[in-house]
C-alpha positions as CSV (number, residue, x, y, z in Angstrom):
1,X,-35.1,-2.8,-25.1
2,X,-33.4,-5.9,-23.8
3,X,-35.6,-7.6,-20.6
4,X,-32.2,-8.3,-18.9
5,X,-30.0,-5.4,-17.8
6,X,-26.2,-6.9,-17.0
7,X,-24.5,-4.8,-14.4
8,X,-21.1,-5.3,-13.5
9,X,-20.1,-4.9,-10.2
10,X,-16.3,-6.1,-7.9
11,X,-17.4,-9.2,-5.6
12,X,-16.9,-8.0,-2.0
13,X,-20.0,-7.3,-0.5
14,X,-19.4,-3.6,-0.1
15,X,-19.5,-3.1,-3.9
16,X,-22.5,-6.0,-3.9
17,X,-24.7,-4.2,-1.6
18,X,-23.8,-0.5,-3.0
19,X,-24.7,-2.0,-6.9
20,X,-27.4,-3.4,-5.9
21,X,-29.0,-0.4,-4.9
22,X,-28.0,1.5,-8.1
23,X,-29.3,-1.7,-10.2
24,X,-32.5,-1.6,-8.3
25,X,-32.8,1.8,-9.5
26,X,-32.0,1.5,-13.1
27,X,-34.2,-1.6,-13.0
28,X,-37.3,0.8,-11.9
29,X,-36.0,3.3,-14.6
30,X,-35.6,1.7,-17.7
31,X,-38.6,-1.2,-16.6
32,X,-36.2,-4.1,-17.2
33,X,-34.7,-6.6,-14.7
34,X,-31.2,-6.5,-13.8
35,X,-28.5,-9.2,-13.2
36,X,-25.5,-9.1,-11.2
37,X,-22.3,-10.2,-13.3
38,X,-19.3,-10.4,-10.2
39,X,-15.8,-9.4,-11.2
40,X,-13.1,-10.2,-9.5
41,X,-10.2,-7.4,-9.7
42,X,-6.5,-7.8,-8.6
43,X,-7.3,-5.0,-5.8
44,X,-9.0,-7.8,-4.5
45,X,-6.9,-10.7,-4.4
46,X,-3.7,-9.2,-3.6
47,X,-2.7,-8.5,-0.1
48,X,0.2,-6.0,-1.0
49,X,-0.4,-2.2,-0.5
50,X,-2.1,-0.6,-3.1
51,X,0.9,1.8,-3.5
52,X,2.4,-1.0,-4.8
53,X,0.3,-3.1,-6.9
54,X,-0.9,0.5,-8.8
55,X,-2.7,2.5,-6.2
56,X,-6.9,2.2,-6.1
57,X,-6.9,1.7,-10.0
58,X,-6.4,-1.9,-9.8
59,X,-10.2,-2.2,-8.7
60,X,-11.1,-0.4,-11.9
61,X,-9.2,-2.4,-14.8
62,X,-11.0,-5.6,-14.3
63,X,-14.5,-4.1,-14.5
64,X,-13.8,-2.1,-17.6
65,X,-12.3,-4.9,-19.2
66,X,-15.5,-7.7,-18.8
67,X,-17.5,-4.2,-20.0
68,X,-15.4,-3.9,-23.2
69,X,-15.9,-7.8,-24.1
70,X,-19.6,-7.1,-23.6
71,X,-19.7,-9.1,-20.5
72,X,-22.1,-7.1,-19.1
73,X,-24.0,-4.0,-20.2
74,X,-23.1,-1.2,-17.5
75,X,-20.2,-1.0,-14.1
76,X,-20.6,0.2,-11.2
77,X,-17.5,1.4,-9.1
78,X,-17.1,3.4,-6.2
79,X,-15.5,6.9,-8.0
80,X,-12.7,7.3,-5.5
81,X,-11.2,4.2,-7.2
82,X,-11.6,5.1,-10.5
83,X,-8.3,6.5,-12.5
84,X,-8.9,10.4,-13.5
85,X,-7.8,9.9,-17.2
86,X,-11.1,8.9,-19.3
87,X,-10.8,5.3,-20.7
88,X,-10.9,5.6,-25.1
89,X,-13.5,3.6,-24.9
90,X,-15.8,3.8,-22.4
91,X,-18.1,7.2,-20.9
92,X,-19.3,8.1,-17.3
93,X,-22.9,7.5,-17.9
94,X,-24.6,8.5,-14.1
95,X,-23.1,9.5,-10.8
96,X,-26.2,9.2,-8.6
97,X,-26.3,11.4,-5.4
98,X,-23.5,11.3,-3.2
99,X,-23.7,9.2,0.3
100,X,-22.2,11.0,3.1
101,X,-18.4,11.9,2.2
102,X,-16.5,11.5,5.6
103,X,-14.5,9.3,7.0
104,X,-15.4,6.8,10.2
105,X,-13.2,5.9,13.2
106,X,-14.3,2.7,14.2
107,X,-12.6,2.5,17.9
108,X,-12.9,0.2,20.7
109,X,-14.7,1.0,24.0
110,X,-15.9,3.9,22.0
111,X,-13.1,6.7,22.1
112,X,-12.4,9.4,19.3
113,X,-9.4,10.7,17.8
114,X,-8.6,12.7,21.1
115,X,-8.9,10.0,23.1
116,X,-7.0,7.3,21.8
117,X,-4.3,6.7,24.2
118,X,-0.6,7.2,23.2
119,X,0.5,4.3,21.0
120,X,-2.6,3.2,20.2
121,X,-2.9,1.2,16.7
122,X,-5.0,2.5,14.1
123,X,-5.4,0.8,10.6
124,X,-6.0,1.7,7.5
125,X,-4.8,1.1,3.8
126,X,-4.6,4.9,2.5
127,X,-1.9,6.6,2.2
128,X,-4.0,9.8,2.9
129,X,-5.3,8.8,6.0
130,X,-1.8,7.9,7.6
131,X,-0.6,11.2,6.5
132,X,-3.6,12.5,8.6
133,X,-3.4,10.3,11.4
134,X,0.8,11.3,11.7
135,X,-0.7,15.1,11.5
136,X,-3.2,15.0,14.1
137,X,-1.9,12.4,16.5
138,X,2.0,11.9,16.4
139,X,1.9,9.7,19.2
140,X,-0.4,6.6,17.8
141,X,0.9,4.3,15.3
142,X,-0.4,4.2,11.7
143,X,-0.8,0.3,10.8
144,X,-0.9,-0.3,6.8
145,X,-3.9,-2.9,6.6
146,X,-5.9,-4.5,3.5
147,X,-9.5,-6.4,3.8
148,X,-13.1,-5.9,3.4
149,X,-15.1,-4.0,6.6
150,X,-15.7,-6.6,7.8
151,X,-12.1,-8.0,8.4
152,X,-10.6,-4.5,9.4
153,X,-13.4,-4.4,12.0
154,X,-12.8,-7.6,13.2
155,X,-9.0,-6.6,13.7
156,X,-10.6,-4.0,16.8
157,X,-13.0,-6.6,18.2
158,X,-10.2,-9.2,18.5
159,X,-7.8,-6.6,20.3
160,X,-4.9,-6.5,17.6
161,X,-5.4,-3.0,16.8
162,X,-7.1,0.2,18.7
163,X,-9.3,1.2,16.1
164,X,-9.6,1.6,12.2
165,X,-10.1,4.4,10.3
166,X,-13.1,3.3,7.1
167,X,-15.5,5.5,4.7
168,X,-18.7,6.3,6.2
169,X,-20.5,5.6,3.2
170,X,-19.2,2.1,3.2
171,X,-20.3,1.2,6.6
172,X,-24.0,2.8,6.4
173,X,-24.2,1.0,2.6
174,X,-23.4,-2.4,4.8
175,X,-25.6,-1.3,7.5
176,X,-22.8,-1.3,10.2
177,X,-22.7,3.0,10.7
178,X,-23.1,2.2,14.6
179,X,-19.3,0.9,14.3
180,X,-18.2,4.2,13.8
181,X,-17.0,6.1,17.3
182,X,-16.7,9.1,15.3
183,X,-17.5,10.8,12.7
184,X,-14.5,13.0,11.3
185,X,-15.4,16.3,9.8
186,X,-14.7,17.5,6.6
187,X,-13.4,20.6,7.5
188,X,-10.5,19.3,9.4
189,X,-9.8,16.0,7.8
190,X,-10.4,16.0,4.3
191,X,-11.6,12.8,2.2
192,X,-10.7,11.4,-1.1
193,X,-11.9,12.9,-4.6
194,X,-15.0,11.5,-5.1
195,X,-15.5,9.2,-1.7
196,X,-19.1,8.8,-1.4
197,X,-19.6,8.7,-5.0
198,X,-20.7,6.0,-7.2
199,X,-19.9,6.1,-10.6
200,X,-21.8,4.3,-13.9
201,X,-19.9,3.5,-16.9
202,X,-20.8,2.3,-20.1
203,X,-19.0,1.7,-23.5
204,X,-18.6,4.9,-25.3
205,X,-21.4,4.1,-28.6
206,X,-24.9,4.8,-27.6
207,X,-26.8,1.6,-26.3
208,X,-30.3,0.7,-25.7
209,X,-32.4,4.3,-25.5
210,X,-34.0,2.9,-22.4
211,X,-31.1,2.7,-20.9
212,X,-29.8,5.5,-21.6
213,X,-32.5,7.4,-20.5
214,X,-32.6,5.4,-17.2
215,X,-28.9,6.2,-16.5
216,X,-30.3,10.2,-17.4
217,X,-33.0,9.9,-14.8
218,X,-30.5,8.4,-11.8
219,X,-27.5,10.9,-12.6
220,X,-27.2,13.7,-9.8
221,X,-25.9,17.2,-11.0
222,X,-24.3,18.7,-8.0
223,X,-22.6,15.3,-7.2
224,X,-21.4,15.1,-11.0
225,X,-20.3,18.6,-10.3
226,X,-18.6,18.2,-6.9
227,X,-16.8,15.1,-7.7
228,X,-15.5,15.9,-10.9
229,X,-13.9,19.4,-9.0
230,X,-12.2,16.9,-6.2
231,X,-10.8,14.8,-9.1
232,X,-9.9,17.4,-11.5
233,X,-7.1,18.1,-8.7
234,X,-5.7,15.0,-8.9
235,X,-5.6,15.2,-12.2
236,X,-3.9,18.5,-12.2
237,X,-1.7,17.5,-10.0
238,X,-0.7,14.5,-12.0
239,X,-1.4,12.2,-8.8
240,X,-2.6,8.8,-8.4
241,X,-5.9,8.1,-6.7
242,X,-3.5,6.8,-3.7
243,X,-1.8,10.1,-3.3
244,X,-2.0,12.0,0.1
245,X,-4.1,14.3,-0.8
246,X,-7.9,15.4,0.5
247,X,-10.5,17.4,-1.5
248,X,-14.4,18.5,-0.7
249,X,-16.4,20.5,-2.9
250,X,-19.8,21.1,-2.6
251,X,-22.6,23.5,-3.8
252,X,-24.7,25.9,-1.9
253,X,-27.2,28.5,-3.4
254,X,-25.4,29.9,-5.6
255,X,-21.8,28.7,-5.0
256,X,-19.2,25.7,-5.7
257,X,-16.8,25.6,-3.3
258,X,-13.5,23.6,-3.3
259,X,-10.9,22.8,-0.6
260,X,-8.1,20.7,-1.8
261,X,-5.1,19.8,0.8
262,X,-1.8,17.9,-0.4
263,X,0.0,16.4,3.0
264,X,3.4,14.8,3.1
265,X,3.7,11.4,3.6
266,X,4.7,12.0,7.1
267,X,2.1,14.1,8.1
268,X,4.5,17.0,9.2
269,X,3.2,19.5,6.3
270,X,0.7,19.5,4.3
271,X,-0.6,22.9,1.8
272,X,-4.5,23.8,1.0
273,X,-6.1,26.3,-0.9
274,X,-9.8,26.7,-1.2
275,X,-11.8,28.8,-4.3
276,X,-15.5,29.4,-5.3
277,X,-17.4,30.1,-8.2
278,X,-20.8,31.1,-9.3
279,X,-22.2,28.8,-11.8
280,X,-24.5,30.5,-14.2
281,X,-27.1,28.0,-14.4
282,X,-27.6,24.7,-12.9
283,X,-27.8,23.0,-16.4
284,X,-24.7,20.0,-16.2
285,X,-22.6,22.2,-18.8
286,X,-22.8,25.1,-16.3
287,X,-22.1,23.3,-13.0
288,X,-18.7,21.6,-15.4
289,X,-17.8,24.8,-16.3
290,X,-17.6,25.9,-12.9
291,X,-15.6,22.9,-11.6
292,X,-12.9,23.2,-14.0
293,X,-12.5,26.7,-12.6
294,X,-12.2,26.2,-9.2
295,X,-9.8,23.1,-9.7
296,X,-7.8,25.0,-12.2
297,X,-7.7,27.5,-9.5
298,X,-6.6,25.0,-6.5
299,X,-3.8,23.3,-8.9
300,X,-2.3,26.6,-9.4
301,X,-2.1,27.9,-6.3
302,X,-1.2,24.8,-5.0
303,X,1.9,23.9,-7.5
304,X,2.7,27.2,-7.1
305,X,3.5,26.8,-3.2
306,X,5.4,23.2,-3.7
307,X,2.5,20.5,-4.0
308,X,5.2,18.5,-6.7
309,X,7.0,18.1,-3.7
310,X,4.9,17.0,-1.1
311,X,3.2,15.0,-3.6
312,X,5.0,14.2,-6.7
313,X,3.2,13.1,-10.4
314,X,2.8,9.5,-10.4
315,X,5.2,8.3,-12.7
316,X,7.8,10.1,-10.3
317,X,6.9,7.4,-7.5
């Protein structure tokens, strides 16, 4: 076992303050210390639209790359950026359990969704969440914005724009939840596959045992299972990470539900089918089988009622 465990890890402090709370985990795991090693991806130095630059993948490349050179010894990313196709060379070690999956409006004077006033400027960088925003209020204006929390927050204090529409995840791992005004439900405003998720890669060839076993001890089965349901719809629907599209799983008792909705860019019409299955066991093969089922299910249904053309395959774009 090597003393030093090197986790790789984007530099904003969002993806500093989630990894450090998944290194301080593996740390107590595996009995070893942990360093930091900061990456800097293009997602983070280009101010274009991430529609543009490659969609949420371009936080992923750079990690993976300083991973493959041995740089450092495991990554940590935030799933909803990472692409759905595995990388040849590299294995999803851990997703530890999921923060909460909604979405935040962070609004001045402390108003909601309803009670935004008529041309009231919300930002936001996704592509889903303007689609949602045109669906459930027409009448505000949907401002395409990059930046860290902080930033985007500071764009609502300042006056420039009404409010701004973040991950709740991302604010309670910064400690800032009390921004949010709201907190929109995932029933009627679905998130991204796998927001709220962290996910742990490491290079595909067995490493240090300890390791290994401390990446066992932190992975969460129902969020593996969940999140890999969400983005086995994107993946079936050949879309990009950036694509309008929501999805929620989760498990109950005995079930694994899925809702999966694909929206126009416009907002103005958007198609959703939901499925269950009964997992025979909880063991991780179990739970995988039943979240290929219910995806398979939701990609079907959902092709079959025009999904290509609400949403079309990536390399369509």
């Amino acid at each position: 076992m090597t003393d030093v465990i090197r986790v790789g890890t984007r530099a904003s402090a969002l993806a500093m303050a989630q990894t450090t709370q998944v290194a301080e985990r593996i740390a107590k795991a595996a009995k070893a210390d942990i360093e930091l090693v900061p990456v800097t991806t293009e997602g983070d130095t280009s101010r274009a639209s991430l529609a543009s630059i490659g969609g949420m993948g371009v936080f992923a490349a750079a990690l993976r790359e300083a991973l493959l050179r041995g740089e450092c010894d495991v990554v940590v990313h935030s799933l909803k950026d990472l692409p759905t196709a595995e990388h040849p060379g590299l294995r999803l070690a851990a997703v530890p359990k999921r923060a909460d999956a909604r979405d935040a409006l962070c609004a001045r004077d402390g108003l909601t969704l309803a009670t935004l006033p008529e041309g009231a400027r919300v930002g936001t960088g996704s592509p889903r969440r303007i689609a949602q925003l045109r669906a459930a209020r027409p009448d505000v204006v949907a401002v395409d914005i990059r930046g860290n929390v902080d930033s985007r927050l500071g764009r609502v204090e300042s006056g420039e724009l009404d409010a701004v529409v973040l991950a709740a995840a991302g604010l309670g791992r910064l400690g800032r939840a009390d921004a949010a005004t709201e907190l929109l439900g995932l029933d009627v405003w679905p998130t991204a596959p796998g927001q709220g998720a962290l996910a742990i890669e490491v290079r595909r060839e067995r490493g240090d045992r300890d390791l290994e076993q401390a990446l066992d001890a932190i992975d969460h089965g129902p969020s593996r299972a969940t999140v890999l349901a969400e983005r086995l719809v994107l993946a079936g629907l050949e879309a990009g990470c950036s694509a309008p599209i929501g999805a929620t799983a989760f498990l109950d008792d005995e079930l694994l539900f899925l809702t999966a909705t694909v929206y126009s860019a416009d907002g103005t019409r958007r198609l959703t089918s939901s499925h269950a299955a009964t997992p025979d066991s909880r063991s991780p093969a179990d739970l995988a089988d039943a979240a290929r089922d219910v995806a398979e299910r939701a990609v079907a249904e959902l092709l079959g009622n025009g999904a290509a053309d609400l949403a079309p395959p990536e390399e369509s774009r």
